[in-house]
C-alpha positions as CSV (number, residue, x, y, z in Angstrom):
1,X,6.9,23.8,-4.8
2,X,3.5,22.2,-6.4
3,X,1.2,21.1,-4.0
4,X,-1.2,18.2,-5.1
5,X,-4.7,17.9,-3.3
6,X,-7.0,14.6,-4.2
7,X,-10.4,13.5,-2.4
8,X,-12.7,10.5,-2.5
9,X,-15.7,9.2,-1.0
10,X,-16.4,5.7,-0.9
11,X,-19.8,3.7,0.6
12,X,-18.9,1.6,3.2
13,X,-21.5,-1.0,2.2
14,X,-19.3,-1.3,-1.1
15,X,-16.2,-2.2,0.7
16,X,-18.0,-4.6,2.7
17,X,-19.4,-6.4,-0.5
18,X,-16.4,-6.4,-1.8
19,X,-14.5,-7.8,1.2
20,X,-17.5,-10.7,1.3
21,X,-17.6,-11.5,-2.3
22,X,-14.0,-11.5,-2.9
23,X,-12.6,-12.2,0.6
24,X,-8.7,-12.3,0.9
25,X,-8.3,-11.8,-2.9
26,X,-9.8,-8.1,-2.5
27,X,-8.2,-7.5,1.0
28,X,-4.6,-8.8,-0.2
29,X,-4.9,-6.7,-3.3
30,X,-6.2,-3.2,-1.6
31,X,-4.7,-3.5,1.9
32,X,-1.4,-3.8,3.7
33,X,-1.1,-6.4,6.5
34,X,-0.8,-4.4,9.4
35,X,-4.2,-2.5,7.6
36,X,-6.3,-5.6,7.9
37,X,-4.8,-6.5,11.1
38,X,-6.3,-3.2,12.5
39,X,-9.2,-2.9,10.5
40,X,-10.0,-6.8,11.6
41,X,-9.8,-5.3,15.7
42,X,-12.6,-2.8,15.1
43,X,-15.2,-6.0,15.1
44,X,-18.6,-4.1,14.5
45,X,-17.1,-1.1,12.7
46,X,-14.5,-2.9,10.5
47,X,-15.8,-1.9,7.3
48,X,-16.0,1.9,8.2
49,X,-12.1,1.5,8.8
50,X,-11.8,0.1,5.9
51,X,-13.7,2.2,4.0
52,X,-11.9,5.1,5.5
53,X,-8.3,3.8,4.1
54,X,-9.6,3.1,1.0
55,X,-10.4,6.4,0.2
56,X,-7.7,7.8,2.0
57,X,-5.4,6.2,-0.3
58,X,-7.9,6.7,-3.5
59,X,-7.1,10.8,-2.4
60,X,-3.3,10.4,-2.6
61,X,-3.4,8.5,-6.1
62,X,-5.4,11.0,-7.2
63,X,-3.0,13.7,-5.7
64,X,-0.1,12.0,-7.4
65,X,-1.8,10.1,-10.4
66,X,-1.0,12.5,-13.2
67,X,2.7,12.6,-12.2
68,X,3.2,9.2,-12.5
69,X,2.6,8.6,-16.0
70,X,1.8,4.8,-15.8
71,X,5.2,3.9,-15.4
72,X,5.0,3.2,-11.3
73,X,2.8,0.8,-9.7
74,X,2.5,2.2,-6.0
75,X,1.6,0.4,-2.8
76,X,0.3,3.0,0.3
77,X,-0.1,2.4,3.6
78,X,-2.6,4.5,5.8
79,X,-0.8,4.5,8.9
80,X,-2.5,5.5,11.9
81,X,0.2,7.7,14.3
82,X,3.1,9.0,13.3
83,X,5.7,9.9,15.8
């Protein structure tokens, strides 16, 4: 069994300019529906939440990147319980 490991670290003040320059376009594009629905509840601390998916999900394509081979085009979803 090969286990993959991938990590990222993203400034939260980038995903908020990038949320207020490119609005919906950037949020469409990045996040899933129920994502921004959630992210959107936090009020204050929205962009920490998103920040924290985005690089959550920047981990796992680096985890699975190389096995890909440009041949998929993936869309994740950082969910929040599991059960």
């Amino acid at each position: 069994m090969n286990v993959y490991v991938g990590n990222d670290i993203i400034e939260v003040k980038r995903i908020q300019e990038s949320i207020e320059n490119l609005g919906d376009k950037f949020l469409n594009r990045v996040f899933t529906e129920k994502e921004i629905e959630y992210c959107e509840e936090k009020n204050v601390m929205k962009y920490q939440h998103y920040a924290a998916r985005f690089a959550a999900k920047e981990a796992v394509f680096k985890a699975i990147s190389k096995k890909l081979d440009n041949k998929f085009s993936i869309r994740l979803e950082r969910c929040r319980n599991i059960k």
